[in-house]
C-alpha positions in Angstrom: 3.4 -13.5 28.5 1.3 -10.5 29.0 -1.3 -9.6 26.2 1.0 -6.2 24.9 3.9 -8.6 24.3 2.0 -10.9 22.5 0.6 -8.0 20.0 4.5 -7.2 19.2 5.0 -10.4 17.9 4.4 -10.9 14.1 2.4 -13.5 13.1 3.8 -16.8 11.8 0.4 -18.6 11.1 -1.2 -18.0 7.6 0.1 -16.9 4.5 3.8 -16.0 3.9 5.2 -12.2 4.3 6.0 -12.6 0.5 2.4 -13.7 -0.4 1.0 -11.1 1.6 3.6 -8.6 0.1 3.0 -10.2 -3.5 -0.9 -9.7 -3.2 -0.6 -5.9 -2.1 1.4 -5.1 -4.8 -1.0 -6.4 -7.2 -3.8 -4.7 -5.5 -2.0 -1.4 -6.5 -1.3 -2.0 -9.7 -4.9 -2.5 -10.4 -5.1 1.1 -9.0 -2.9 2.6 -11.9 -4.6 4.6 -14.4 -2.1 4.1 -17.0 -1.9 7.2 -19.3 -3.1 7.0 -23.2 -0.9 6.5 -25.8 -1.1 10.5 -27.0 -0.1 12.1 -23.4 2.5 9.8 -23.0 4.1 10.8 -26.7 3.4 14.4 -25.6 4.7 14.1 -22.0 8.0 12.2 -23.6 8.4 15.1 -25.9 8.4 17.6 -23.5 10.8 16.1 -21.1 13.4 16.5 -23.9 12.7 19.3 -25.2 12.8 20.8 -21.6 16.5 18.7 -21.2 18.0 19.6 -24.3 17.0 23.6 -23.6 18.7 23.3 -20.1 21.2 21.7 -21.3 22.2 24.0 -23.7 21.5 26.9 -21.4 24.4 24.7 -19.2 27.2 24.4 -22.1 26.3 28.2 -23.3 27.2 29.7 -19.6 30.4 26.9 -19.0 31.6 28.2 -22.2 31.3 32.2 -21.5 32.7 31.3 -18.1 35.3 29.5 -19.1 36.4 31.5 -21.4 36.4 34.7 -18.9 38.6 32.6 -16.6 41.0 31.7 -19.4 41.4 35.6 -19.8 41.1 36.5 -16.1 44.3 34.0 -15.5 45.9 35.8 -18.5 45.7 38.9 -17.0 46.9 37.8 -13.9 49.9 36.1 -14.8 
């Protein structure tokens, strides 16, 4: 077998593909810089503050158009 075959081919010897994979993910989770307790309360609190606008801007502009198209088909018919 030529030597570019041979660097195709995983290799088998050493520690398992879910070792290896088990190890990197720990590596990276040492790499988190986890937020404090204070941005994550504020950060939380803006995300629903942000949703509940949006969705309130969503119901207010179903309900006008809905309620144009229940007068638009009124008209028509």
């Amino acid at each position: 077998m030529s030597e570019e075959k041979k660097k195709d081919i995983p290799n088998t010897e050493g520690p398992s593909t879910l070792q290896t994979t088990a190890r990197a993910y720990r590596a990276e989770f040492r790499k988190i810089v986890w937020p404090s307790r204070d941005t994550l309360i504020k950060h939380t609190i803006t995300v629903v503050v942000v949703s509940l606008i949006f969705g309130a801007y969503i119901a207010l502009t179903d309900g006008i158009f809905g309620a144009l198209f229940s007068r638009f088909v009124q008209l028509v018919s």
